[in-house]
N, C-alpha and C positions, 0 to 999 in steps of 0.2 A: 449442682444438685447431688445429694449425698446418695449413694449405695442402698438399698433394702435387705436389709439385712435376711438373709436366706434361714426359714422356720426349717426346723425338723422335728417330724412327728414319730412317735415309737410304731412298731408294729403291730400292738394290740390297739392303738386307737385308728389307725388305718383300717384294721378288719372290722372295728367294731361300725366306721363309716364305711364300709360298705355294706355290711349288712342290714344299717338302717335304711341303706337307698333303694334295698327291694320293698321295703315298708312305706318311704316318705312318698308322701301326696304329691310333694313337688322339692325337686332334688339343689333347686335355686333357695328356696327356705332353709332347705338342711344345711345347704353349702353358709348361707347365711349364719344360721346358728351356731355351727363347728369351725367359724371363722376362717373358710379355708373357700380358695374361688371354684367356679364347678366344674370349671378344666382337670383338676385335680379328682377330685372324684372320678369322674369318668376314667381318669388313668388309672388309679390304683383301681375301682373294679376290672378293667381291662388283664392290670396286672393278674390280680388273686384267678380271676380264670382263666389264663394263660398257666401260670407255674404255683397256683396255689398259694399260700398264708406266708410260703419262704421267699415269693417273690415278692411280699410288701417289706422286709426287710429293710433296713436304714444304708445305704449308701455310704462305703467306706471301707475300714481294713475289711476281708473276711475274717468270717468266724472261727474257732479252729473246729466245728463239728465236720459233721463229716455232710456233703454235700447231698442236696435233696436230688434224686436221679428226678429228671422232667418225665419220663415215661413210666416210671410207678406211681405217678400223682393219681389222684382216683378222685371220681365225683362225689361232692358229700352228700348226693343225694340217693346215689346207689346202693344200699346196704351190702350185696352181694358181691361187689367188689370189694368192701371194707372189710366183708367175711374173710374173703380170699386171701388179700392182704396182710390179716393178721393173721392167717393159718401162713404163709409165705415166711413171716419173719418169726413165728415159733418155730419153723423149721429152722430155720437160721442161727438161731437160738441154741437151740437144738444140737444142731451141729458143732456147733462152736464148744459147746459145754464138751461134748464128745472130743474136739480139739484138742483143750485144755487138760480132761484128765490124761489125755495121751500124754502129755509132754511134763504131767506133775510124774506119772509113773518113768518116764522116761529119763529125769534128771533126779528124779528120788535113785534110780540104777546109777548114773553117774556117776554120784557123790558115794556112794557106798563102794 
């Protein structure tokens, strides 16, 4: 008996089935219609609320970005943590720009 050949799906159509499964009437339908069995389902929503949109991710090399920390993950349902969050990484931002001009003036000295 031959092998089945193992499917892989992107990471936008994973979020996009799981977001339909807080909608769908009946998750055996949906599973039916997006060709995918409902064991699966269940696992990637498992996943996205565990670690978010970067744990539906495709299985294989990593990526070279820079890794999602699991404890800054934030609820998409919270806006006040979203607030925070984005105030966190313009700080970030922020600093870093301040970094940089440090070391543009700093080797702008060098070379002269």
């Amino acid at each position: 008996m031959p092998k089945r050949k193992r499917r892989s799906f992107t990471q936008g159509f994973k979020q996009s089935a799981v977001g339909r499964m807080a909608t769908a009437e009946s998750i055996r339908d949906l599973a039916r219609e997006l060709g995918v069995e409902q064991r699966l389902l269940y696992h990637w929503r498992d996943r996205f609320q565990t670690g978010g949109a970067e744990a539906l991710r495709r299985i294989g090399r990593p990526s070279r970005t820079i890794p999602v920390d699991p404890a800054a993950a934030i609820d998409p349902g919270d806006p006040a943590a979203a607030q925070r969050r984005i105030e966190e990484l313009e700080r970030k931002i922020g600093q870093q720009q301040l970094e940089l001009d440090f070391f543009r003036a700093a080797l702008r000295r060098v070379r002269d």
